[in-house]
Biotite code that builds the C-alpha atoms (Angstrom):
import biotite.structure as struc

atoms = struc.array([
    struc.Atom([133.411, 114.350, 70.336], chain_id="A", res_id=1, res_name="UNK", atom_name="CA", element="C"),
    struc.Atom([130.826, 111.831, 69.282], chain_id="A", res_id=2, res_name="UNK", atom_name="CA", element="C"),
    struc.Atom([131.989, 111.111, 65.839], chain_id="A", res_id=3, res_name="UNK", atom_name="CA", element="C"),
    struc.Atom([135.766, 110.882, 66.776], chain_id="A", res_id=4, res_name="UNK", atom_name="CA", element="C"),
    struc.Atom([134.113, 108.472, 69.085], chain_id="A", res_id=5, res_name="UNK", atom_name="CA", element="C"),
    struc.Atom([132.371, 106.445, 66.534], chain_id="A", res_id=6, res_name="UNK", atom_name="CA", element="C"),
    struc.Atom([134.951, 106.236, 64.154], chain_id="A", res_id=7, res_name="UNK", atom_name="CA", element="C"),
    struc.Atom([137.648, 105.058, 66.780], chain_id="A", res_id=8, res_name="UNK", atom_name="CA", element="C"),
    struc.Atom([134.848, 102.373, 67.664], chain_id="A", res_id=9, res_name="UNK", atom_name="CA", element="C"),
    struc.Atom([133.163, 101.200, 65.202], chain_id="A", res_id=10, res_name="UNK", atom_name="CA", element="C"),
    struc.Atom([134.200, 99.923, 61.079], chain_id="A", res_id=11, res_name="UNK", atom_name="CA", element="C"),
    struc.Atom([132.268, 102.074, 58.262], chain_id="A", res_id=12, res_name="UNK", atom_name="CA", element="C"),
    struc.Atom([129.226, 100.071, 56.995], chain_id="A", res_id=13, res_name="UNK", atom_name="CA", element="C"),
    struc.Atom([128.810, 98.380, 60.829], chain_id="A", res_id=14, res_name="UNK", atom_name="CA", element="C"),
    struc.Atom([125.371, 98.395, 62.842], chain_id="A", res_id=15, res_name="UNK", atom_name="CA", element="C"),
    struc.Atom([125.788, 101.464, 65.678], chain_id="A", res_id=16, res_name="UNK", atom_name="CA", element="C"),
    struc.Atom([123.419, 101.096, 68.505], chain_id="A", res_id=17, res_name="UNK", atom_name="CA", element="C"),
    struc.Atom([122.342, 103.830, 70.125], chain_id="A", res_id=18, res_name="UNK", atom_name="CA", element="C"),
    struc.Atom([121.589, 102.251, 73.213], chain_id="A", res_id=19, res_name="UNK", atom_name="CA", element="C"),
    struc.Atom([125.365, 100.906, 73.148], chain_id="A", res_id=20, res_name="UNK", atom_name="CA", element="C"),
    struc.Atom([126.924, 104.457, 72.673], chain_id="A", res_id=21, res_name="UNK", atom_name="CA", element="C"),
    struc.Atom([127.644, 106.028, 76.716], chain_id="A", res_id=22, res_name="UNK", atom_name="CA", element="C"),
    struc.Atom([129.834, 109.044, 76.508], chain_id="A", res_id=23, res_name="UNK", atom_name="CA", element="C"),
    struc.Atom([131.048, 109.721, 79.959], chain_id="A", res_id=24, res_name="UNK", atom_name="CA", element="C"),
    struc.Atom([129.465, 113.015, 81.383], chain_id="A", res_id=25, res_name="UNK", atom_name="CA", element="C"),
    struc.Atom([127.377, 114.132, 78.265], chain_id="A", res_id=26, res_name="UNK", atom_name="CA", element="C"),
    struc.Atom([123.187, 112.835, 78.673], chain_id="A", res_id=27, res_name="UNK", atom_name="CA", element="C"),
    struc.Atom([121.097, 110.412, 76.178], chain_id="A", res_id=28, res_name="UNK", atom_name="CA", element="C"),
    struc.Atom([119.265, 113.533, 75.262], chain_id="A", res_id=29, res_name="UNK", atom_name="CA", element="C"),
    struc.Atom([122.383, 115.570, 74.340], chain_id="A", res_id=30, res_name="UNK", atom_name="CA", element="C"),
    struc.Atom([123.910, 112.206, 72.615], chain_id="A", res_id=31, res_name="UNK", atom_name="CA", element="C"),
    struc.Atom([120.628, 111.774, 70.580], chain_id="A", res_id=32, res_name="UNK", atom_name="CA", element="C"),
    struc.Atom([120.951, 115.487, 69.133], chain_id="A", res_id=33, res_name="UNK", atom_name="CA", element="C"),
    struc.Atom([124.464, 114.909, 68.319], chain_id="A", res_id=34, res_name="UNK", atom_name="CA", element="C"),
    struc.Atom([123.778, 111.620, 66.449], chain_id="A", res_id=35, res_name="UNK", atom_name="CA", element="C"),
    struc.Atom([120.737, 114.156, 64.352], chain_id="A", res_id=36, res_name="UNK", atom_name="CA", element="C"),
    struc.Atom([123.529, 116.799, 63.999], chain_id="A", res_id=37, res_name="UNK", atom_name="CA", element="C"),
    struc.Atom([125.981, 113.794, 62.377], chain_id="A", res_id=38, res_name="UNK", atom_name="CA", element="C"),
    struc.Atom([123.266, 112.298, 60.257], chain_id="A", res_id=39, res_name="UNK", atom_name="CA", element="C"),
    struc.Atom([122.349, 115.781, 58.751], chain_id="A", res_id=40, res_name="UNK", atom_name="CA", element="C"),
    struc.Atom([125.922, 116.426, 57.770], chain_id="A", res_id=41, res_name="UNK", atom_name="CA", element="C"),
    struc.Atom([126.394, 112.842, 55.974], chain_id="A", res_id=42, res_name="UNK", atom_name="CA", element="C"),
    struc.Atom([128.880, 112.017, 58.356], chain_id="A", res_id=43, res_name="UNK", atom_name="CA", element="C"),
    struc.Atom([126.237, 109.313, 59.809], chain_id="A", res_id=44, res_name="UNK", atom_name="CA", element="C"),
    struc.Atom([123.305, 107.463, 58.128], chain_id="A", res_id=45, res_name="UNK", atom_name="CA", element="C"),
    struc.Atom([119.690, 106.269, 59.930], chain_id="A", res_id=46, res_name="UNK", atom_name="CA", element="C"),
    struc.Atom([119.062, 102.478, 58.914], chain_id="A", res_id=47, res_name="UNK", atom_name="CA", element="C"),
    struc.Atom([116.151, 102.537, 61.594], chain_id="A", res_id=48, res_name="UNK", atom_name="CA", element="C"),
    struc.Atom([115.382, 103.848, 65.050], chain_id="A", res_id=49, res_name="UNK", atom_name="CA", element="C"),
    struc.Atom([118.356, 103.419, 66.918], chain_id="A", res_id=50, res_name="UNK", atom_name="CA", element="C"),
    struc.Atom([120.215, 101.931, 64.713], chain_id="A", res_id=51, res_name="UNK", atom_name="CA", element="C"),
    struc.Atom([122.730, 103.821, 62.940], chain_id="A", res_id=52, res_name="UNK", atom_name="CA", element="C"),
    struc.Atom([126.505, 103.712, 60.200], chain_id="A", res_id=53, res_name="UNK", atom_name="CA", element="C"),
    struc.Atom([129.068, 105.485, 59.406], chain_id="A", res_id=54, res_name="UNK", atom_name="CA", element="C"),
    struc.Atom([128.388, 105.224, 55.368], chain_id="A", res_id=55, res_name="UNK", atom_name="CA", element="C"),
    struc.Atom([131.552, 103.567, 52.977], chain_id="A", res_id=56, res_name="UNK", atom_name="CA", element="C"),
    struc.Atom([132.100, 105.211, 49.922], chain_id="A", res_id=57, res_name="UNK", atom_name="CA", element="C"),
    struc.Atom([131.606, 103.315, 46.643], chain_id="A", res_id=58, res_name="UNK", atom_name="CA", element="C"),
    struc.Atom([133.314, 103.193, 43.469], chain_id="A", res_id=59, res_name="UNK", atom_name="CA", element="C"),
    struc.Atom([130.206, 104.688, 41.567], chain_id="A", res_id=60, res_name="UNK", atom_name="CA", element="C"),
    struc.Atom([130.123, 107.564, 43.881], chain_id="A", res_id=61, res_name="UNK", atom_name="CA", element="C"),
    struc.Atom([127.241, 106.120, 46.111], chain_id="A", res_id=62, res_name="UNK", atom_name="CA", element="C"),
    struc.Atom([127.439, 104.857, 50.046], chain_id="A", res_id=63, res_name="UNK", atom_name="CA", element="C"),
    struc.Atom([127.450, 101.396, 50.837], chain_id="A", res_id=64, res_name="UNK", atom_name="CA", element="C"),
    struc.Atom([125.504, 100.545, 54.264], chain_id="A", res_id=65, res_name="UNK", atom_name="CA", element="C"),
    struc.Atom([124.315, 97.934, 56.305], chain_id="A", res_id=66, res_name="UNK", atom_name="CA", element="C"),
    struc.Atom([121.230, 95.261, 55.823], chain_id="A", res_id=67, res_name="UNK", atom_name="CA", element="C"),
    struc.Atom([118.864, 93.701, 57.281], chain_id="A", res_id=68, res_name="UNK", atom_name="CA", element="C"),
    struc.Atom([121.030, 90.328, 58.175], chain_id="A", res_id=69, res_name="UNK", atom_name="CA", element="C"),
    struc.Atom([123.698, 92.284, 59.415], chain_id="A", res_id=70, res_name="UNK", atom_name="CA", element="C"),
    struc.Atom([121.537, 94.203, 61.885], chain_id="A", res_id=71, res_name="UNK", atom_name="CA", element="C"),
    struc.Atom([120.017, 91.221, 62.852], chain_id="A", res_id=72, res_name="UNK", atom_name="CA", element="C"),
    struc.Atom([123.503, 89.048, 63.221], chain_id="A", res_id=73, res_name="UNK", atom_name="CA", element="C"),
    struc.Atom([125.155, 92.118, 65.206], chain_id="A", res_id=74, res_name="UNK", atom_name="CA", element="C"),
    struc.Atom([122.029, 92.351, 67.594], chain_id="A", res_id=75, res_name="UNK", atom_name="CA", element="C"),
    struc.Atom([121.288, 89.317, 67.932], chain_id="A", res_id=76, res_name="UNK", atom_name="CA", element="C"),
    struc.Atom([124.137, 86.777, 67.373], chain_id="A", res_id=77, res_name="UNK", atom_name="CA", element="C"),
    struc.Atom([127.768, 88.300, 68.420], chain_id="A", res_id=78, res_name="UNK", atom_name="CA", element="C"),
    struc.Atom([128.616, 91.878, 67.818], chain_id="A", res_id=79, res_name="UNK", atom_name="CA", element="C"),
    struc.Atom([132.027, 93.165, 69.948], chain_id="A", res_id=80, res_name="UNK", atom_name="CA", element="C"),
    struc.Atom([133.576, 90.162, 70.285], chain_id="A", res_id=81, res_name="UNK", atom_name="CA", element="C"),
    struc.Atom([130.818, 89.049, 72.044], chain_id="A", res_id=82, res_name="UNK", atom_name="CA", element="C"),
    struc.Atom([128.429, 85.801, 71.356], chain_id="A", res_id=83, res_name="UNK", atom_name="CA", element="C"),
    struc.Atom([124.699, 86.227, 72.682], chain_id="A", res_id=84, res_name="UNK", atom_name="CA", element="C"),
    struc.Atom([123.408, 83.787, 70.100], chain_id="A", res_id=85, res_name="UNK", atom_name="CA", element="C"),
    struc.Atom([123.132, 81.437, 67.312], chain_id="A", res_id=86, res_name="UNK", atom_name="CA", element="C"),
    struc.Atom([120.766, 80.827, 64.020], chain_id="A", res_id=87, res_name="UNK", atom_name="CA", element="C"),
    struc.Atom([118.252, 77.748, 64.367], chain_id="A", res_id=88, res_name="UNK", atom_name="CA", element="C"),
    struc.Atom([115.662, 76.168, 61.834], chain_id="A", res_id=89, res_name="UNK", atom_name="CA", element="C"),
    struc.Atom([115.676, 75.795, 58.092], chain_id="A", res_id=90, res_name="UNK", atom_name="CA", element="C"),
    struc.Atom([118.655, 78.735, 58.392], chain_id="A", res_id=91, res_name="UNK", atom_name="CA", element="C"),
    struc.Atom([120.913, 76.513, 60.164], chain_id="A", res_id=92, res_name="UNK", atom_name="CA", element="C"),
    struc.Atom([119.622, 72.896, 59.080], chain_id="A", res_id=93, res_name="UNK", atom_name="CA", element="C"),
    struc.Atom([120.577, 74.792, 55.535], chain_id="A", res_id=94, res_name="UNK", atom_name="CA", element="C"),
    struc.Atom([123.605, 76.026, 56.611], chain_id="A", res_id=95, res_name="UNK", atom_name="CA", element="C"),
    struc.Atom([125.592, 72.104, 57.517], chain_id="A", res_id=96, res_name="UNK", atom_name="CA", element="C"),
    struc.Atom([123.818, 70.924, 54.448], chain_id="A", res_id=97, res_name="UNK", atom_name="CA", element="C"),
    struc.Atom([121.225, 68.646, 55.620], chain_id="A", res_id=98, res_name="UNK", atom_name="CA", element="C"),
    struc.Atom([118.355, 70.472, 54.359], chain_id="A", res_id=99, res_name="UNK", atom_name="CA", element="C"),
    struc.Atom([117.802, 72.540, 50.543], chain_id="A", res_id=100, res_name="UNK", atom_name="CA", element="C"),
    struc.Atom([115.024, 74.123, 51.998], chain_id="A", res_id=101, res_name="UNK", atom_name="CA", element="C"),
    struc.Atom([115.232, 78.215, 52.397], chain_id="A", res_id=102, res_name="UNK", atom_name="CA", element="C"),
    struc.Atom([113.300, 79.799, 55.109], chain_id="A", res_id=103, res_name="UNK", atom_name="CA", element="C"),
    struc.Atom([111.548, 83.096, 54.248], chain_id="A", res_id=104, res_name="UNK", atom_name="CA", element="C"),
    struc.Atom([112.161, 84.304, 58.339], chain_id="A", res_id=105, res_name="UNK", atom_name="CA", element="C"),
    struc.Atom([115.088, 83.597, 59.742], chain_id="A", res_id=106, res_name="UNK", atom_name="CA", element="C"),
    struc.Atom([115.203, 81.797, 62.973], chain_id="A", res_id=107, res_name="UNK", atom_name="CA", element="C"),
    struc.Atom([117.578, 82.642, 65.610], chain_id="A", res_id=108, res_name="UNK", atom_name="CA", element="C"),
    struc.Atom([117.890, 81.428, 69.386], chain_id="A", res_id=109, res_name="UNK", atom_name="CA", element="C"),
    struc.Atom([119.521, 84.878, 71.495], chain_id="A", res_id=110, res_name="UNK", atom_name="CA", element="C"),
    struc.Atom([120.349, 85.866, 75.371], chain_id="A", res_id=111, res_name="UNK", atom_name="CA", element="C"),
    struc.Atom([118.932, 89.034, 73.695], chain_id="A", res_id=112, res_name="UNK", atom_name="CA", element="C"),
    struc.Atom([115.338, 89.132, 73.573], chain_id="A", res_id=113, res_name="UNK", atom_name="CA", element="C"),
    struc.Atom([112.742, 89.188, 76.961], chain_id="A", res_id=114, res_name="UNK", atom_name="CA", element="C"),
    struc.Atom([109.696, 87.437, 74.897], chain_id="A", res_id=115, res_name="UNK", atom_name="CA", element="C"),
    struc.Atom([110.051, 83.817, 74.556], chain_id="A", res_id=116, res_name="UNK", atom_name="CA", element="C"),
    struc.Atom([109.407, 84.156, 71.068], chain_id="A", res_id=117, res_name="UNK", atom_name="CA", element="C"),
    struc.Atom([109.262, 87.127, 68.986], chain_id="A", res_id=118, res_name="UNK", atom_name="CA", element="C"),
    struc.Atom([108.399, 88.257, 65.011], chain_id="A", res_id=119, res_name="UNK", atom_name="CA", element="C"),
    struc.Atom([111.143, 90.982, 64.753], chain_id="A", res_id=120, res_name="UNK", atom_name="CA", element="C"),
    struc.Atom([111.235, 93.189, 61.462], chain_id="A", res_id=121, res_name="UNK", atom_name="CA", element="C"),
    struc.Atom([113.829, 94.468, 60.846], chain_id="A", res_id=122, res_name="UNK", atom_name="CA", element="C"),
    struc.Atom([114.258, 96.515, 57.159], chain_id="A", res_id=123, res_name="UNK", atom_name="CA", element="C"),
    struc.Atom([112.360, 94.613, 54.508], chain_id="A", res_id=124, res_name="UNK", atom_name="CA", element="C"),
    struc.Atom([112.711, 91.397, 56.666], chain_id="A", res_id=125, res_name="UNK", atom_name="CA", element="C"),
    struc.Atom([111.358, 89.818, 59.263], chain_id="A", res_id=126, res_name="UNK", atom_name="CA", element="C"),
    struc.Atom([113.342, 87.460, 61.989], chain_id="A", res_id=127, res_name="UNK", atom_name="CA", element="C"),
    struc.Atom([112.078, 84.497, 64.608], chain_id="A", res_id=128, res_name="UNK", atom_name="CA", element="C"),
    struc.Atom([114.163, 85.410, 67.964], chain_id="A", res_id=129, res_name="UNK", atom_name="CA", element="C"),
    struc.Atom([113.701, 83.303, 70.720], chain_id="A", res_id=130, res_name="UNK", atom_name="CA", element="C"),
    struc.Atom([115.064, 83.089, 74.045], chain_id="A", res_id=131, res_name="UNK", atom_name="CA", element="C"),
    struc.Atom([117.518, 81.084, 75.288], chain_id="A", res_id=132, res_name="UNK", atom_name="CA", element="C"),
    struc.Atom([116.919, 78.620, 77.714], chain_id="A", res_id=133, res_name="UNK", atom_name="CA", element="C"),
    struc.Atom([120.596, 78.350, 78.370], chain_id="A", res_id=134, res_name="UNK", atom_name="CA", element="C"),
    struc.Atom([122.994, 81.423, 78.037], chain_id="A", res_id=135, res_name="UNK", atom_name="CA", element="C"),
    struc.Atom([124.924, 81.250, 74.950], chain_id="A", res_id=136, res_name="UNK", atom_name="CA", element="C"),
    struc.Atom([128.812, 81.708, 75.328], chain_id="A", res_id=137, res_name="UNK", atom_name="CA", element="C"),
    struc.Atom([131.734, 81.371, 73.263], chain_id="A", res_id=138, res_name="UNK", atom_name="CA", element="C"),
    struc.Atom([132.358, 77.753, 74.847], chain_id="A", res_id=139, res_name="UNK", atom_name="CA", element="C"),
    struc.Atom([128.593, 76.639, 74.340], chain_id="A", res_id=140, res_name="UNK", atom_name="CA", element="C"),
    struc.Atom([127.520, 78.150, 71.204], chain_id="A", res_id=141, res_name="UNK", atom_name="CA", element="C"),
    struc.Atom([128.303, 75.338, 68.803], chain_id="A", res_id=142, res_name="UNK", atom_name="CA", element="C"),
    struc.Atom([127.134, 72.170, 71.056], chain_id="A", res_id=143, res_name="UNK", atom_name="CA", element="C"),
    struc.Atom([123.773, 74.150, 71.904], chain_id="A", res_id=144, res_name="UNK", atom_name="CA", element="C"),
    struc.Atom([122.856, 74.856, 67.983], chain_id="A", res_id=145, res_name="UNK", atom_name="CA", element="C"),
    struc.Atom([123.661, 71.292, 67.756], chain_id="A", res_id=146, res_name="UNK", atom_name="CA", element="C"),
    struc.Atom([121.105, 70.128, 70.178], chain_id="A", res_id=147, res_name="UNK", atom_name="CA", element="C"),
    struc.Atom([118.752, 72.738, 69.000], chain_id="A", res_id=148, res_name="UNK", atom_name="CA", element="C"),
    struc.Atom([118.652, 71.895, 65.608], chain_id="A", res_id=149, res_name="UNK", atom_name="CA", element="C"),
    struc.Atom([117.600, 68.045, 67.247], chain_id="A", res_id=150, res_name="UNK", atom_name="CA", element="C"),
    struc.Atom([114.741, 69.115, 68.858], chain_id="A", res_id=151, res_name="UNK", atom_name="CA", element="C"),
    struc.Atom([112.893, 69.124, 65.361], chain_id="A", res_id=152, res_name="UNK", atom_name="CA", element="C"),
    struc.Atom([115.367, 67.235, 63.185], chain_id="A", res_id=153, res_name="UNK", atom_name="CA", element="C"),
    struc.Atom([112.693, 65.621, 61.207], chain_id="A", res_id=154, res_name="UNK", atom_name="CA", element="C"),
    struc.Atom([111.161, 68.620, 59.754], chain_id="A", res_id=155, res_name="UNK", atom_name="CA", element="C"),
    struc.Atom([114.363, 70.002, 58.064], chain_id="A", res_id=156, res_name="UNK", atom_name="CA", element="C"),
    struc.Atom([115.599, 66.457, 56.577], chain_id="A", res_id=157, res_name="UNK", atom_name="CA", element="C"),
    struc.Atom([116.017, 66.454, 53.129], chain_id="A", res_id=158, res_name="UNK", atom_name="CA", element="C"),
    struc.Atom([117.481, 62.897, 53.342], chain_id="A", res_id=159, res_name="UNK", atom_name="CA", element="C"),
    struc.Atom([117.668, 60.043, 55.842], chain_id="A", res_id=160, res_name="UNK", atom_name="CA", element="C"),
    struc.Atom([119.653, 59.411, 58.752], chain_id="A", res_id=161, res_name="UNK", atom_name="CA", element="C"),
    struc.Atom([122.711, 58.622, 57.761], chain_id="A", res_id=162, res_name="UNK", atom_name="CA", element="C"),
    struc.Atom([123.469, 61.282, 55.575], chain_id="A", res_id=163, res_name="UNK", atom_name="CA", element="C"),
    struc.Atom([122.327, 63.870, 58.159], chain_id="A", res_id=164, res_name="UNK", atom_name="CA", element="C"),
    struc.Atom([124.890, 61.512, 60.585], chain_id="A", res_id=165, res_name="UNK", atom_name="CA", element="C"),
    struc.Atom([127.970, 62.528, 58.608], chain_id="A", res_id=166, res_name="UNK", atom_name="CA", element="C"),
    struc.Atom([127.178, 66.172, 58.110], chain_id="A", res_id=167, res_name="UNK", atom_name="CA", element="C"),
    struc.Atom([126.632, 66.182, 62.108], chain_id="A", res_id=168, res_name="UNK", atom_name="CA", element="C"),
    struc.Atom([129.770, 64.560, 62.380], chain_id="A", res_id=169, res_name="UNK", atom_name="CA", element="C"),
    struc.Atom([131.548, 67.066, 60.031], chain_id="A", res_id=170, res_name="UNK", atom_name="CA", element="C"),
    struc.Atom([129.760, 70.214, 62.426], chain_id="A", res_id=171, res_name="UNK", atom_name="CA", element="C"),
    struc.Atom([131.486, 68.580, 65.695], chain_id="A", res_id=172, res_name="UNK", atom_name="CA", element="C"),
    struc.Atom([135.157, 67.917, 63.824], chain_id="A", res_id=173, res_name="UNK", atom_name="CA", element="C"),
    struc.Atom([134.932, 71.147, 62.848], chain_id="A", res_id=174, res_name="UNK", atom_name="CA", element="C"),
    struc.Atom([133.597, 72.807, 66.018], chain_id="A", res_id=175, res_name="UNK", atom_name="CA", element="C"),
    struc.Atom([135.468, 70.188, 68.536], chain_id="A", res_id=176, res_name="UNK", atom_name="CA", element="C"),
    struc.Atom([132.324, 69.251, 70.225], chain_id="A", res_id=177, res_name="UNK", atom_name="CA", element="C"),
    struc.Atom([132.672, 66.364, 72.737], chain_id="A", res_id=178, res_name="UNK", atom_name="CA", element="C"),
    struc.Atom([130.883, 63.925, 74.264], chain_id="A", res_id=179, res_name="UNK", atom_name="CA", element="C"),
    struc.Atom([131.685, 65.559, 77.795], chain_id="A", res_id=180, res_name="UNK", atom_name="CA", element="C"),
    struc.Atom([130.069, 69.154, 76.065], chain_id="A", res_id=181, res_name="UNK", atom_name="CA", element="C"),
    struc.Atom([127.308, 67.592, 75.401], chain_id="A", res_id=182, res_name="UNK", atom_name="CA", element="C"),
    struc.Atom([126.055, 65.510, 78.753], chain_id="A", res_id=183, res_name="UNK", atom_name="CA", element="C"),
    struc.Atom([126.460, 68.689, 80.339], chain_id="A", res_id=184, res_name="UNK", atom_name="CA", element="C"),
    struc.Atom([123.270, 70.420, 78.217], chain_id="A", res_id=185, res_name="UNK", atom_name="CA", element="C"),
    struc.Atom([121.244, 67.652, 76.803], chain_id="A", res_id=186, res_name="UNK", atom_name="CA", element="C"),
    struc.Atom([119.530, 66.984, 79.891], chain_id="A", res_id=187, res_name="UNK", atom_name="CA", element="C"),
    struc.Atom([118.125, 70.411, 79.713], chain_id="A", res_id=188, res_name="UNK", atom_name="CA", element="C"),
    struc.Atom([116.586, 70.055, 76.122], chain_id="A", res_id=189, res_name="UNK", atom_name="CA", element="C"),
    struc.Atom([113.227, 67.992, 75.628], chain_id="A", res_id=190, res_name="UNK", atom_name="CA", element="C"),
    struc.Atom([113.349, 64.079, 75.275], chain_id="A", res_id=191, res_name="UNK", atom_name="CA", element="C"),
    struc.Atom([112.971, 64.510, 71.457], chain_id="A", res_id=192, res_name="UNK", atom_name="CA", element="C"),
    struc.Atom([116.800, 65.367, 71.457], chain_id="A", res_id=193, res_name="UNK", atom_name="CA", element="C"),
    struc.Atom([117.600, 62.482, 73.023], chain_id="A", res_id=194, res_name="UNK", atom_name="CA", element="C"),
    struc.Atom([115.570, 60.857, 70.349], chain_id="A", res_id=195, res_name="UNK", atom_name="CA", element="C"),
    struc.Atom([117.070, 62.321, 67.219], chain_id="A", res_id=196, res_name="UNK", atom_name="CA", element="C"),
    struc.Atom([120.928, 61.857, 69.145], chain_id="A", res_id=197, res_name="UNK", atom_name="CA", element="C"),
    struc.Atom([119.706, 57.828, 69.470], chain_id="A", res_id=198, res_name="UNK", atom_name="CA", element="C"),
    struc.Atom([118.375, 57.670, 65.858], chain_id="A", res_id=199, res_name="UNK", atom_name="CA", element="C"),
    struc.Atom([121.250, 59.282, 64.129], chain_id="A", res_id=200, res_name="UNK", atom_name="CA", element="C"),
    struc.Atom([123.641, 57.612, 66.603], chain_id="A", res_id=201, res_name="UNK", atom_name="CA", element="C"),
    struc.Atom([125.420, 60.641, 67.353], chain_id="A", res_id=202, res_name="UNK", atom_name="CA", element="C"),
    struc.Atom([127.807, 58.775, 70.360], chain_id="A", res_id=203, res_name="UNK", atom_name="CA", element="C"),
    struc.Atom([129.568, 56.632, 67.111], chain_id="A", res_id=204, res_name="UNK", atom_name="CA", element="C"),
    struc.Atom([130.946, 60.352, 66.333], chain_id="A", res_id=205, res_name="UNK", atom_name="CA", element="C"),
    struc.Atom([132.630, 60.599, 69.665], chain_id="A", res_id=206, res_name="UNK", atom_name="CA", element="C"),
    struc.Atom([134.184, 57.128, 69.860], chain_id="A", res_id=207, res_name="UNK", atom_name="CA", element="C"),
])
């Protein structure tokens, strides 16, 4: 019952939660032995506590599973069809191309975490969650990374305003971000945003 479960729900090589699986009627405790049953047969595999794949077969004969990143992406960034977060820092300053620098944690802002800030490991890597000040949704996600990224622009510049200006103004083309999207958050970020939005002359991009 499980397994026809899982594989109606969930891709091979794609992050299972444990705490996500509910089968209607049957207990944690009965679902937990189930999940031990499917891993000893092969039909599952154990990345880590709780977290759990139905392995892909390879060319070579081998299984192809899940990583660290995607763990971390499903748990913490949008898994479902649902967002609950967004990568920050070096990751994301990297990402639109203002900064060459790569981080050796990944930093990532999430609904999903109690702490304000926490170290996460997860496999061989280790992840900087915080919490969101503002829940991230589907409509938000993009303007808040945006603004996020602000708070410490300076430290991921590789080069000076202007050029970080037109790769900011590529990220809100792209992501439709508009002047009306962002009055309705900035007043809730620190006045270094409103700096870094005044220095790079972010309204021009909206005009």
């Amino acid at each position: 019952m499980l397994y026809e479960y899982l594989v109606k729900n969930y891709k091979v090589a794609e992050p299972i939660f444990f705490s996500d699986v509910k089968l209607e009627g049957i207990t944690r405790s009965a679902i937990n032995q189930q999940f031990k049953k499917l891993c000893d047969e092969g039909k599952l595999v154990k990345y880590e506590n709780g977290i759990y794949y139905i392995p892909k077969k390879s060319k070579l004969n081998g299984t192809v599973g899940i990583n660290a990143d995607m763990v971390a992406r499903y748990k913490y960034i949008s898994r479902r069809g649902r967002i609950d977060g967004f990568y920050s820092g070096n990751f994301f300053a990297n990402q639109i191309g203002i900064s060459t620098q790569v981080p050796n944690k990944v930093e990532i802002v999430s609904n999903n975490i109690a702490a304000k800030v926490r170290e996460i490991p997860i496999g061989k890597r280790t992840f900087i969650v915080r919490r969101a000040n503002i829940k991230v949704t589907e409509e938000n996600v993009h303007v808040l990374q945006m603004l996020e990224l602000l708070k410490n622009l300076d430290a991921y510049l590789d080069e000076d305003y202007s050029y970080a200006k037109e790769k900011f103004r590529t990220y809100i083309n792209v992501h439709g971000i508009t002047r009306e999207d962002v009055d309705l958050y900035i007043r809730e970020y620190p006045v270094n945003v409103f700096k870094f939005y005044y220095e790079l002359r972010l309204d021009d991009v909206f005009a």
